[in-house]
Structure formats: structure tokens, C-alpha cells
BADRENTI-718416 format. One line per 4 residues: number of its first residue (from 1); for each residue x, y, z of C-alpha. Coordinates in Angstrom, 3 decimals, padded with zeros to 6 digits. Layout:
NUM = X/Y/Z | ...
! end
This chain:
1 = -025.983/-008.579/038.873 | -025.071/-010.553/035.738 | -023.301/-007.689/034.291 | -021.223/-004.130/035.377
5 = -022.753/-002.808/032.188 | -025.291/-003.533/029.604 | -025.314/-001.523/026.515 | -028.666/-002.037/025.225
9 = -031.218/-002.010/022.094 | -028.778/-000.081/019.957 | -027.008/-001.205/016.090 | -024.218/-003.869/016.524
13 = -021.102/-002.819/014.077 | -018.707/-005.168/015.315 | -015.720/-004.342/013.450 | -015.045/-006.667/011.106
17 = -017.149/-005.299/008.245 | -020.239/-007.346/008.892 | -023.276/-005.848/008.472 | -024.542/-003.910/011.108
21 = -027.394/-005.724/013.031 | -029.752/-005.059/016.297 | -028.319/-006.386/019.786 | -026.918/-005.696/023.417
25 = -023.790/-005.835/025.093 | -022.881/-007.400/028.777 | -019.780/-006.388/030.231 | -018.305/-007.663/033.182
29 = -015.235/-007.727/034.333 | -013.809/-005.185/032.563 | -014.673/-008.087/029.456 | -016.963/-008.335/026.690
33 = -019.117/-011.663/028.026 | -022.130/-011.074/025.797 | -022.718/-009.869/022.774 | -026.249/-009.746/020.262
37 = -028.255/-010.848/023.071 | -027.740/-010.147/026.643 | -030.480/-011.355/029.166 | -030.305/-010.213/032.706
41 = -029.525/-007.310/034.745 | -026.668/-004.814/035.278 | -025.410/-002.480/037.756 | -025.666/000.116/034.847
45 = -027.586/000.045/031.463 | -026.835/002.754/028.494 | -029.780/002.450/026.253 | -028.797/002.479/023.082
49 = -031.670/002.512/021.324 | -031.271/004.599/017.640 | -027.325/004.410/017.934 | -024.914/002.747/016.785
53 = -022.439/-000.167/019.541 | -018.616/-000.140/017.914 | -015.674/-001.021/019.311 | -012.856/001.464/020.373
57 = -010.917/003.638/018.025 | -007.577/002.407/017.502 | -005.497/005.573/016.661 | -002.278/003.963/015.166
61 = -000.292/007.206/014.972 | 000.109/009.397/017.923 | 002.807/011.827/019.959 | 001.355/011.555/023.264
65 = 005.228/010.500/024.618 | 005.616/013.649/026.885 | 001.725/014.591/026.808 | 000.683/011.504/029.246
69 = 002.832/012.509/032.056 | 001.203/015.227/032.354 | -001.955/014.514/031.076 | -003.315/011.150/031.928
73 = -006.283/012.015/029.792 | -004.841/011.965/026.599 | -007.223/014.887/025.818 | -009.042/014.874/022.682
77 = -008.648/011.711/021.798 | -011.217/009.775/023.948 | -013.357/012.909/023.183 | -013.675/011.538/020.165
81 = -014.146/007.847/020.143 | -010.524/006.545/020.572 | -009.725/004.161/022.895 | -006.345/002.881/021.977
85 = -003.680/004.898/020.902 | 000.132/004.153/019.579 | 003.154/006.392/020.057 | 005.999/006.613/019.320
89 = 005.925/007.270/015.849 | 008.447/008.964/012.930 | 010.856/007.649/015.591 | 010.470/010.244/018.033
93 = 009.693/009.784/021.950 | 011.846/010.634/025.071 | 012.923/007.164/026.031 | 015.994/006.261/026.256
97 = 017.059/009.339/027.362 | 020.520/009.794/029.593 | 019.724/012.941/031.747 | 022.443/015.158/030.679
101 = 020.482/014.906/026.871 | 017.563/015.375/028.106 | 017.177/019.041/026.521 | 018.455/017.810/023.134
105 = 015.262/015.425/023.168 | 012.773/018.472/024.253 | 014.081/020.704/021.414 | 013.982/017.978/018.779
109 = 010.035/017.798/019.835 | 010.095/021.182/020.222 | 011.261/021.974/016.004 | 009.967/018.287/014.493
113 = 006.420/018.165/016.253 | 005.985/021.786/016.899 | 005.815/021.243/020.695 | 006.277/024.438/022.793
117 = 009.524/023.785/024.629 | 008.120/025.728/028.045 | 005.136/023.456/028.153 | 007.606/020.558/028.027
121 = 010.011/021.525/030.221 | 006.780/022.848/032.684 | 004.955/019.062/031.800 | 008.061/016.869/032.459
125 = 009.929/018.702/035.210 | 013.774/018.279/035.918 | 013.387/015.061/036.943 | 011.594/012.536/034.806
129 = 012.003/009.505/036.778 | 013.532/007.471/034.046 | 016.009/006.563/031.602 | 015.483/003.502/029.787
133 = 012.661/002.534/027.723 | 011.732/-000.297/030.232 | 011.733/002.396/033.107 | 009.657/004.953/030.420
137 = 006.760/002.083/030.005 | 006.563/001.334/034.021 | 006.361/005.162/034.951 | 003.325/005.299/032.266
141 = 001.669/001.962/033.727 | 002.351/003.452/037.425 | 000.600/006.725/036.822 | -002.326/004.964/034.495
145 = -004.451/006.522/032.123 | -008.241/006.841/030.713 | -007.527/005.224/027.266 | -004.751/002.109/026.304
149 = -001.456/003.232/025.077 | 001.276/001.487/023.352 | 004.293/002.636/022.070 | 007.088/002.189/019.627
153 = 011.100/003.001/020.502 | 011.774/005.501/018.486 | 014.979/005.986/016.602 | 015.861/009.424/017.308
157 = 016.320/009.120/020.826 | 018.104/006.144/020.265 | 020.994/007.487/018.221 | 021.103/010.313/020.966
161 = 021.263/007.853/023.748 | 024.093/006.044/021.959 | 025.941/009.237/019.673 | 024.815/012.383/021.763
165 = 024.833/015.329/019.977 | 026.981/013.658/016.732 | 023.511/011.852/016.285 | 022.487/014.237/013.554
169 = 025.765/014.395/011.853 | 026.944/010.990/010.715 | 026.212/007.770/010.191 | 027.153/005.319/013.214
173 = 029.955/003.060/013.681 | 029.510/-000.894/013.841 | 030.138/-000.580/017.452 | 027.180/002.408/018.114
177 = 024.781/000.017/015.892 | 025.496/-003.101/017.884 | 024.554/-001.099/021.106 | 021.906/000.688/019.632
181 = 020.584/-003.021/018.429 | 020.419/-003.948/022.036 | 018.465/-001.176/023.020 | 015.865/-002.380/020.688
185 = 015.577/-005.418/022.467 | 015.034/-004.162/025.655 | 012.558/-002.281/024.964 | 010.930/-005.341/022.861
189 = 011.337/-007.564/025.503 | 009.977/-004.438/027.705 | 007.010/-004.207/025.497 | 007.123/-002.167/022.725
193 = 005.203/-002.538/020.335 | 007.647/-001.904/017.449 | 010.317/000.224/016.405 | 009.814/003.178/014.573
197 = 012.065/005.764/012.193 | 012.188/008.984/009.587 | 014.212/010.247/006.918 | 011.580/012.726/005.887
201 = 013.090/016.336/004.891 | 010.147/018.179/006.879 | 011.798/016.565/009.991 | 014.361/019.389/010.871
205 = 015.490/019.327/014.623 | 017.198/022.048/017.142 | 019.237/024.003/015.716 | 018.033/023.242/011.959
209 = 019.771/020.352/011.772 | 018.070/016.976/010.368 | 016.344/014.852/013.278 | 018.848/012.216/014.140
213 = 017.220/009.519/012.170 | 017.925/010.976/009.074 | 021.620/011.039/009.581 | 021.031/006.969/009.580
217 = 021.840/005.208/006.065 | 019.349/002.020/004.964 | 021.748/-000.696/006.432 | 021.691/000.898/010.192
221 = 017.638/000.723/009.720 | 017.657/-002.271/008.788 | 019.902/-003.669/011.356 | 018.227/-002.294/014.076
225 = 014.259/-003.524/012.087 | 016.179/-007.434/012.587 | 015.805/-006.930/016.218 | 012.008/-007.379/015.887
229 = 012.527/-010.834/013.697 | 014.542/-011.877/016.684 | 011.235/-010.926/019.171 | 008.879/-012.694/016.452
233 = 006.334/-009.843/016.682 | 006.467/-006.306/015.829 | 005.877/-004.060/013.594 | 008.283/-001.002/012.242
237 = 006.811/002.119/011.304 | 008.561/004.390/009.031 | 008.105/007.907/007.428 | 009.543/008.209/003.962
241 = 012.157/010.126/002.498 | 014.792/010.405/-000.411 | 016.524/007.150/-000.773 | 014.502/005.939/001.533
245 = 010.507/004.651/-000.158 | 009.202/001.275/-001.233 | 012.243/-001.008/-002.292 | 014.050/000.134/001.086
249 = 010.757/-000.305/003.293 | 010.355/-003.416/001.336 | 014.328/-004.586/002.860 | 013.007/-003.652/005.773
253 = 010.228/-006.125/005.681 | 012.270/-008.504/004.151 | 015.157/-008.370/007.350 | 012.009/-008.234/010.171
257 = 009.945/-010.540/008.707 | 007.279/-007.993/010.052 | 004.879/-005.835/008.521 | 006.127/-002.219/008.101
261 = 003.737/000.559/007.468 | 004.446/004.393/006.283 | 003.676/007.556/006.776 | 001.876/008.855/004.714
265 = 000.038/007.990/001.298 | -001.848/011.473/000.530 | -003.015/012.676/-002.260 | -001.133/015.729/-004.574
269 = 001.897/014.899/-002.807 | 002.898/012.420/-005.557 | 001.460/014.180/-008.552 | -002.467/013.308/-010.237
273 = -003.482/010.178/-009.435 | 000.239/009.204/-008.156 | -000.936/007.107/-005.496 | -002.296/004.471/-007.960
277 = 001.489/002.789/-009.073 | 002.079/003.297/-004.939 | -000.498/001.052/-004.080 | -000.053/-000.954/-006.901
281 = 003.220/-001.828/-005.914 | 001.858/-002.450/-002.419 | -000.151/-005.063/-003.419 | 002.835/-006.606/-005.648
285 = 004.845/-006.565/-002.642 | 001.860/-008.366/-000.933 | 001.768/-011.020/-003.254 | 005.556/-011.231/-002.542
289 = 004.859/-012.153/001.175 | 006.110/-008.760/002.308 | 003.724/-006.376/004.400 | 004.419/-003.140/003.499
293 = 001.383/-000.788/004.518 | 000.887/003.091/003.656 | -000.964/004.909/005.936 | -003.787/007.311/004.870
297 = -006.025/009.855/005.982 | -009.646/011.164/004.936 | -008.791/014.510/006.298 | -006.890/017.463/004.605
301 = -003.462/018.350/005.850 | -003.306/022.031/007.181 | -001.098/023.369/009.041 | -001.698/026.915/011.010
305 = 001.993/028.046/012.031 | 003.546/031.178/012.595 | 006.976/032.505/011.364 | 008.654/032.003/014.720
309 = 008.632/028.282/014.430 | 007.816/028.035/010.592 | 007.643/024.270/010.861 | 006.559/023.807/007.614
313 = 008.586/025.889/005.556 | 011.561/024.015/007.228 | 012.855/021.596/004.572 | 013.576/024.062/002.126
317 = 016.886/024.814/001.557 | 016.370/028.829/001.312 | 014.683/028.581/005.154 | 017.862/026.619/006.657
321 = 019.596/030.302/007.783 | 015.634/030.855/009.297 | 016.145/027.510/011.136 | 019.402/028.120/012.991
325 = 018.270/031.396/013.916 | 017.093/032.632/017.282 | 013.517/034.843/017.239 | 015.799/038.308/016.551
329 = 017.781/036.629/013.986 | 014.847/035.424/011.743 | 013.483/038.710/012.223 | 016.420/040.347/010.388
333 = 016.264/037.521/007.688 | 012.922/038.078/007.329 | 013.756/041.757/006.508 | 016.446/040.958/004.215
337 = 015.353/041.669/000.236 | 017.499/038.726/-001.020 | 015.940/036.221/000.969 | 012.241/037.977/-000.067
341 = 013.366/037.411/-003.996 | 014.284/033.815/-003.085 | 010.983/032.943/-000.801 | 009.207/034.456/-004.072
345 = 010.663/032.793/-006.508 | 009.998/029.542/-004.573 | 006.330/030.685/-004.244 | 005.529/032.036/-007.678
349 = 002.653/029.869/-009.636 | 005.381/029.059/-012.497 | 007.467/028.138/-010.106 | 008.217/024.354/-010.165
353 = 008.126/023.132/-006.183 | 006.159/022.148/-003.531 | 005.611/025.772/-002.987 | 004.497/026.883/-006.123
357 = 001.302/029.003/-006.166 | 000.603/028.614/-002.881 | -001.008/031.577/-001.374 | -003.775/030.656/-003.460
361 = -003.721/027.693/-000.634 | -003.160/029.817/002.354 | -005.474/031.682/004.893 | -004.798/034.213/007.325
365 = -005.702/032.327/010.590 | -004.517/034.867/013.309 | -003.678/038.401/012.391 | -003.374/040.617/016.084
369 = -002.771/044.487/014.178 | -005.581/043.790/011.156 | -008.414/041.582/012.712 | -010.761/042.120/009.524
373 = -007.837/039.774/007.717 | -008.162/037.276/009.266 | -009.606/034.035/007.430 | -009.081/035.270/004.427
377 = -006.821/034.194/001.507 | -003.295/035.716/001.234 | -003.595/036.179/-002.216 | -006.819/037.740/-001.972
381 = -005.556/040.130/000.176 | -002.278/040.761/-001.720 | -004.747/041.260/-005.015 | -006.756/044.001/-002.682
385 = -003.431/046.196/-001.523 | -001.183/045.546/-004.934 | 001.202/044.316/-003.011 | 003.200/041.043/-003.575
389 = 002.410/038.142/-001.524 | 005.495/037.306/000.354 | 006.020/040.823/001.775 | 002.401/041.191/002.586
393 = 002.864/038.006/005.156 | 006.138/039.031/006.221 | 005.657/042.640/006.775 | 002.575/041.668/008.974
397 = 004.476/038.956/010.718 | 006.895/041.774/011.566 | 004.578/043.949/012.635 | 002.715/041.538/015.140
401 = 006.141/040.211/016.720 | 005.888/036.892/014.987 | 002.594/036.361/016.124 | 000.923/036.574/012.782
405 = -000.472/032.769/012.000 | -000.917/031.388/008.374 | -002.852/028.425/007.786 | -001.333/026.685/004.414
409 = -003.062/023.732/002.620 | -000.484/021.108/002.212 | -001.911/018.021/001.054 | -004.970/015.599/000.425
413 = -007.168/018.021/-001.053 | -008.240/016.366/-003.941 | -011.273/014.276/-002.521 | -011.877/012.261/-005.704
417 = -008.436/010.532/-004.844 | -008.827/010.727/-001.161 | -012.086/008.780/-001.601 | -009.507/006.190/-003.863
421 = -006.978/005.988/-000.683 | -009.699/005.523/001.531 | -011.213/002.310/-000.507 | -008.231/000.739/-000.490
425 = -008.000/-002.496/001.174 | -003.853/-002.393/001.073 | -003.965/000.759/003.552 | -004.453/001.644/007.245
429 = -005.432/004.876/008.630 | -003.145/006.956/010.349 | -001.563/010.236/010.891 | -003.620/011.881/013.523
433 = -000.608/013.391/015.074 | -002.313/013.624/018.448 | 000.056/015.143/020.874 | 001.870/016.904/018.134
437 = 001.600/019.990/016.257 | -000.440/021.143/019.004 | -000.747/024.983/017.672 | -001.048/023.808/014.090
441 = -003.150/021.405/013.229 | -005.624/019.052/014.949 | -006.518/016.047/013.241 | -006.232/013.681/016.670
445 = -010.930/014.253/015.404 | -010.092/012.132/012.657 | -012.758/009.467/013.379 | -015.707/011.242/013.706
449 = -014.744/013.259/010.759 | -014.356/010.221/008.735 | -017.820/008.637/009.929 | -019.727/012.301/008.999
453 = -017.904/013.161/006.116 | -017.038/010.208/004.063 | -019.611/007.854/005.328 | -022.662/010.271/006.154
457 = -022.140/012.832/003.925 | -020.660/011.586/000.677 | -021.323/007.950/001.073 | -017.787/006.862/000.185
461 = -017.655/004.095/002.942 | -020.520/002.322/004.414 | -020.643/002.639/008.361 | -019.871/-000.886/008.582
465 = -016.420/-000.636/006.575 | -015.305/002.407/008.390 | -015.942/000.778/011.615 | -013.496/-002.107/010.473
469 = -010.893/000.320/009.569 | -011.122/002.352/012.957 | -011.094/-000.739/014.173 | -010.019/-004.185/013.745
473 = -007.987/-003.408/010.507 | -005.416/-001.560/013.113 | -005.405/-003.026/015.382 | -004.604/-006.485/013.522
477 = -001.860/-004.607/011.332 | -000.124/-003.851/014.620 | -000.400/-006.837/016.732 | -003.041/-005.302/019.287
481 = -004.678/-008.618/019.748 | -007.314/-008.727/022.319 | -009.425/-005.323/020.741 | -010.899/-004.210/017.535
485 = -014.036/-006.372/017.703 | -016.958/-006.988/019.474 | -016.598/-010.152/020.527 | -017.210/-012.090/023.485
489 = -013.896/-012.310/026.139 | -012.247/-009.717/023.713 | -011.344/-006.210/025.877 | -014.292/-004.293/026.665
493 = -013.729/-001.033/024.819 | -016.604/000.251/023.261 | -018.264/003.223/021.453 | -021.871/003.853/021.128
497 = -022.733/006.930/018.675 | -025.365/008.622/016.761 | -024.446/007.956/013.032 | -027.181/010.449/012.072
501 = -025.233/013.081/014.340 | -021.574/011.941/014.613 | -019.082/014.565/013.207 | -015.705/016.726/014.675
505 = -017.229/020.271/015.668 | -014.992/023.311/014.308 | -011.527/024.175/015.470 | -011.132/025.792/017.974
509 = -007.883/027.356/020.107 | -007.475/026.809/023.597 | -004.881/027.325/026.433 | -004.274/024.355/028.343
513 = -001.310/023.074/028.180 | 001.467/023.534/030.710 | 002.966/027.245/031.151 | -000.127/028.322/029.273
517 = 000.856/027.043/025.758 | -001.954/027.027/023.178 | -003.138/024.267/021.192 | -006.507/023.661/018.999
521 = -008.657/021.206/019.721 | -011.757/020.064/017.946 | -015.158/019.106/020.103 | -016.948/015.776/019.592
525 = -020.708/015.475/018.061 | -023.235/012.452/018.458 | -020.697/010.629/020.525 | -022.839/009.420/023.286
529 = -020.760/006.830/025.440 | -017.092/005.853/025.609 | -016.021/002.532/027.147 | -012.375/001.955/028.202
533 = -011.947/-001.509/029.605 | -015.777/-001.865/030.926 | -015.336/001.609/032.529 | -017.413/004.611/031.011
537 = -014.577/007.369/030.855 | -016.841/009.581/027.971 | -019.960/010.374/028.232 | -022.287/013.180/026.571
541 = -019.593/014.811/025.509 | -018.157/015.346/028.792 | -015.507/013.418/031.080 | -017.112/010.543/033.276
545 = -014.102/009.851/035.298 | -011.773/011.654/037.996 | -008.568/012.553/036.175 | -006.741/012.241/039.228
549 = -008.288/009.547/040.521 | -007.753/005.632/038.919 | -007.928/005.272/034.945 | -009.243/002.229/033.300
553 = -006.670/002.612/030.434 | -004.298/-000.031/030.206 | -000.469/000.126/028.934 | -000.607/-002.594/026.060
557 = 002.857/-003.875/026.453 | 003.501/-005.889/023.097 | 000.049/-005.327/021.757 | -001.860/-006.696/025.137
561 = -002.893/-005.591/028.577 | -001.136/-008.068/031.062 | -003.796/-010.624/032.274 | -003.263/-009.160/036.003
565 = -004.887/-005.921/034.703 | -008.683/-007.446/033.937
! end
């Protein structure tokens, strides 16, 4: 046979923003080796015929660090068209880890990226099998998996390793730095593909103290970011805080001479039309010679939590006694009248914060003792009973245990600006959080939302420039050098779809993940054939490999599958 697999008589979009044009694909080899016209005969043929041929998703921003040794699936993701994925982001992961911190790490994901702690500790066992990042990457390529990785060190578990449980308390000596510098560049030399870090406010860790990375100042960052101008490739990827935005991502750049790129430009979170000086700035620092990226999203950013781990509510000051608290603890300080007058002050439409008005924003998602509430809007409900908002969602949240679930609208809902972010040739899309937030949000569908919404639906983005920024645009930003395209020898990841179809079905809650913990996931729609490698691992919507059985997914150690692996 002159191929393992012929994708045939569909719509070539390549990737790189060229317009879309008839053709087949050969693959062989677990390799692209023709592509427009492909004569001869395969073991298998997909006919493609009234769909579209695109490369892999490349999902820059991911938490699958404990999820893929568990799950070698890296469920939804593939589901939904993605075919490389990057972790390791905000600086979080679980290598390097010493064993005896091993349950700081887990409750760190547990608070910052609302991961249940049993389904951890049930996931990972006692015994991971590792330590160091270089041990972390070779028990990922031992057990394999259906899609690529990569991964970034992260800089929380890297003050840990070093500082222990003083990582979120101070800043670190000369000494810690040096050491923590040479754990960056053994995992660089390991094959990471960058080093991450946060000093966002949201990120609040066990015990309601600041994830580790925030109790960093600019000058350990950007000691730790030269370690990648040493390596000569890398990228660092940073989510902003105070003190911490362009000018001091723009250091950054400056120290690594690499590109750096931030999470996350969205829109209302900077005020009407705020993003426009952002990205204008981006695109002075470009001129500069300094690649300094923000990451955007077409999706809107809701979050579905519950006031036992009110993630989101976290990074306000009148919530730090609800942070330190154990489940009876915020009960009583949920009861308390003071801190009612203070969460309603905070939420009041004159108020002045982030919080202001917001129950016009929120929906009852999951309400066990009043069913016929559920989906509706707090302050509708509030408006109904005469009663004020805050005790309305706190005397229900009592009354279910804590198992009340609000669904608050946080950001990106303007889509007049989101279609502004989305244009914008200075950005990258990111922020699917796959892996993370399982129980609150699931935006890991963000690809075949953006292909039925923006480019079906409203007609923001042709199919041909969304392709290119699912596609080659990330995978170029970060260094992944042998995907993104179709293009003959280039990795054989492919998607074929139904652009006429293609879209993220509802939400939906599930219980699958170890010791039974819940997460929502979000089915896939006109999505008729994934390709991992020359391998079909998706296929009408349901899984076309064993998951226990060899993966074609590859571990992309500095942006690349080793040559061994094709």
C-alpha cells in the first residue's frame, strides 16, 4: 500500500491562512507524505468528501499535570479536535516534587484549579514514581497517551521544592534562587517546553494563603526566565497580577530573549474597550523586538462553584477568614450578619468592585432543596421572595450542606470586543483550562465553539483564519515545530470536520473522575475524524483506540517528538 491512511475528496485548510482548496491526504508512517493530491492506495481511506482536512488543535493552555496519570486520554480534549496540548501553565504542575511535600502540591491544585483533593490523592496514589521534572516527563512518555503533550516547569512547585512550606511567605534568598535557577535547567535540558509563573490575586492556595509564585518579587522571575536565554529556546508563560503586567513581562522578554505570553486578555476585565491601549502596547513592544503575547478566548468565562470551595470569591479580602476555614467553619461565617453586610456591600450595583451588581450575572446552576430554582437568575429570584440577594444564596447554601452551586459570569461577555480580541493578529488563543476547574467550568470545547460561533454563526473569522490560529499560530508562538500545518513530512495530526455542523454540544455534569468526583464536560458536534500521529484515536464522536492499550500521542520534549518515535 502506498499509504496507512488516505484522507480523501474533502476541503484542504492547511493552517496557515490560505484559502481553503479541494485535495487528499497520504499518511504513512505516522507522516504527512502527500498532500493536495494523493494517487494510490491505502490500508484505510476516510472519505472526506463535504468536510473540511485541518491540522490538529494545538491547545496552548492546559492542567492535565495530574489528569494524564490517570487518564491517558486526556478526555475531552481530543473529543474535540485537539491534538496537542501544553501544561504546565500559571506555574502550577507536580514536578519537582520531594515526597514529604507532596500534599502541599495536591492542596495548592486542590484551592488554585479547583481540583477535588480525593480524586487526586485516588488518581496519583502514594507513590508517584518521581521527583524531578526529568523523572515527571519519562513517567508520562513511559505510560503514553492518545494526544501530544508538552509541558512547562512551573514555578510553584519549584519554590516548594526549594522553600517548603515558607514558599508562600517570602521572597527567596540568593542562595534558594541560584538552586531554583538550576532546576530550570534541568528540566530545559529535560524538555520543557518553557517555564511558566502567576502573581494573579484569584490564585489563593491551601490554607488561603497566596500560591507560592506570588510570594516571588520581579527580579526572582526574571532570574529564573534567563535560564531559557541560556537553552536558546523557550518560551515563559505568565498570568498577570499587581506589579506584575506589561513593563515587567516586557523585562522578562528582555532577560530570555524569548517570547512570553499572558494569561489572559478578556474583555470587561479592563474597563470598555480597555483592551485596545493593551494591545496597542503589544504591538509597540513588537516593534521593540520583544514578544510579548496576550492570550485570548472567544468563549465567556463562567464559573459554576459552590460555597465550599468558593474559588472565585477567593481574592477578596472579606473571603480570606472563608479561605482558612474548614467546611464547619465557613458555615458559621457564612451565618455571621457582619460578614453578610460586608459580602453586600461588595455586591451592591453602586458598589465600585469587581463584584458590583453581580447577581444580575449569576444563575442558580444546582439547587438540591428548591429544584424549580434552578437556572434561574439570583436576582430574579431575590426580586420574587423580597429578600436580599446575599442571604437568599447563603441561606440556601446552608440549607443544602454547601451543595448549592452558583454559576457567576465573570468575564468576556461583551462580544463586540471579543470579536476585536479575536481579530487581532498580536494574540494567541488560550485559556482552556483543561484539566482544571473540573466542577466549574469547561472551556477545554473551545475549538469547536470558536469554529460554530464566531466563524459559522457570526462570521467574525473566516474558517481559514481560525484554522491558522488553532493551529499554526500556536504552535509557532511556542516552539512546537514539526505541527500546525499540513504539509508534507510535517507530523501527521489531522482533523477532518463538518463546518456546516461543527459546534461544542451543551454542558453537561458527569462523574468520572477518580473517587467519584464530578466534573462537566461538553460533547463534540460535526467532528468526524481525529488523527494523532497517522493513528485515528477519534472518530464519530466516539473513541477509536484502546485506552489501555498503546497511544499514538507523543511527549513533545522541547517542542518535538524525538525522531525514534515516527
Amino acid at each position: 500500500m502506498e499509504y496507512d491512511l488516505k484522507i480523501a475528496g474533502g476541503t484542504l485548510v492547511d493552517g496557515t491562512g490560505a484559502p481553503a482548496r479541494p485535495g487528499d491526504v497520504g499518511i504513512r508512517g505516522g507522516r504527512l507524505v502527500a498532500v493536495g493530491d494523493a494517487p494510490g492506495a491505502a490500508a484505510r481511506t476516510i472519505d472526506a468528501r463535504g468536510h473540511a482536512v485541518a491540522p490538529g488543535f494545538v491547545d496552548i493552555h492546559t492542567h492535565y499535570d495530574a489528569q494524564v496519570l490517570w487518564d491517558r486520554m486526556l478526555t475531552i480534549s481530543p473529543w474535540h479536535g485537539v491534538t496537542t496540548a501544553v501544561m504546565g501553565n500559571c506555574g502550577f504542575g507536580i514536578a519537582p516534587t520531594l515526597a514529604a511535600h507532596r500534599g502541599l502540591v495536591l492542596r495548592t491544585l486542590e484551592r488554585v484549579e479547583g481540583m477535588c483533593l480525593a480524586a487526586l490523592e485516588a488518581g496519583l496514589g502514594d507513590d508517584w514514581g518521581f521527583e524531578t521534572f526529568p523523572e515527571y516527563l519519562d513517567a508520562i512518555d513511559r505510560r503514553g497517551t492518545a494526544i501530544n503533550l508538552a509541558a512547562f516547569v512551573g514555578h510553584t512547585p519549584l519554590r516548594l521544592h526549594v522553600l517548603g512550606e515558607e514558599a508562600t511567605e517570602r521572597a527567596a534568598t540568593p542562595d534558594e534562587v541560584a538552586r531554583m535557577r538550576s532546576l530550570v535547567a534541568e528540566a530545559m535540558a529535560a524538555g520543557a517546553i518553557g517555564f511558566a509563573t502567576s502573581k494573579s490575586p484569584t490564585h489563593v492556595g491551601f490554607g488561603g494563603r497566596p500560591v507560592p509564585s506570588r510570594a516571588a518579587d520581579v527580579a526572582e522571575i526574571v532570574e529564573l526566565a534567563r535560564g531559557l536565554a541560556r537553552s536558546e529556546r523557550g518560551v515563559v508563560q505568565a498570568t498577570t497580577g499587581p506589579g506584575f503586567f506589561l513593563d515587567e513581562l516586557a523585562e522578562v522578554a528582555r532577560a530570555s530573549g524569548r517570547p512570553v505570553t499572558w494569561t489572559a486578555l478578556l474583555s470587561g476585565v479592563y474597563g470598555e474597550n480597555g483592551h485596545r491601549p493593551i494591545l496597542a502596547k503589544t504591538r509597540d513592544l513588537a516593534r521593540a523586538g520583544l514578544t510579548v503575547v496576550p492570550q485570548v478566548t472567544g468563549r465567556p468565562l463562567l464559573f459554576d462553584f459552590d460555597f465550599g470551595e468558593p474559588f472565585l470569591l477567593e481574592s477578596f479580602p472579606f473571603f480570606a477568614d472563608v479561605s482558612r476555614a474548614d467546611r464547619e467553619g465557613k458555615k458559621a461565617i457564612y451565618r455571621d450578619p457582619g460578614f453578610r453586610a460586608r459580602f453586600r456591600a461588595e455586591t451592591a450595583p453602586s458598589a465600585s468592585g469587581r463584584l458590583a451588581g453581580r447577581w444580575n450575572r449569576t444563575w442558580i446552576s444546582v439547587c438540591p432543596t428548591e429544584r424549580a430554582l434552578e437556572e434561574r437568575l439570583v436576582a430574579d429570584v431575590a426580586r420574587e421572595r423580597g429578600a436580599d440577594a446575599v442571604d437568599l444564596v447563603l441561606d440556601l447554601a446552608l440549607a443544602s450542606d454547601l451543595a448549592l452551586r452558583l454559576r457567576m459570569a465573570v468575564a468576556n461577555l461583551d462580544e463586540r470586543e471579543v470579536g476585536e480580541l479575536l481579530q487581532e493578529p498580536a494574540a494567541v488563543l488560550g485559556l482552556s483550562d483543561a484539566g482544571a476547574h473540573a466542577s466549574q467550568l469547561c472551556d477545554a470545547c473551545f475549538a469547536t465553539d470558536l469554529l460554530a460561533r464566531w466563524v459559522r454563526e457570526k462570521r467574525v473569522l473566516t474558517l481559514e483564519r481560525a484554522v491558522h490560529m488553532l493551529t499554526a499560530r500556536p504552535a509557532e508562538l511556542l516552539g512546537i515545530s514539526d505541527r500546525g500545518r499540513l504539509a508534507e513530512g510535517l507530523a501527521a495530526d489531522v482533523v477532518v470536520l463538518d463546518p456546516d455542523a461543527v459546534a461544542a454540544g451543551p454542558l453537561r455534569r458527569v462523574r468520572d473522575l477518580p473517587a467519584g468526583a464530578d466534573r462537566l464536560v461538553s460533547d463534540a458536534i460535526g467532528i468526524r475524524a481525529v488523527v494523532v500521529n497517522g493513528r485515528i484515536v477519534r472518530e464519530d464522536g466516539r473513541d477509536a483506540v484502546d485506552p489501555d492499550g498503546p497511544l499514538p500521542g507523543r511527549l513533545l520534549r522541547g517542542g518535538r517528538a524525538r525522531a525514534a518515535d515516527h
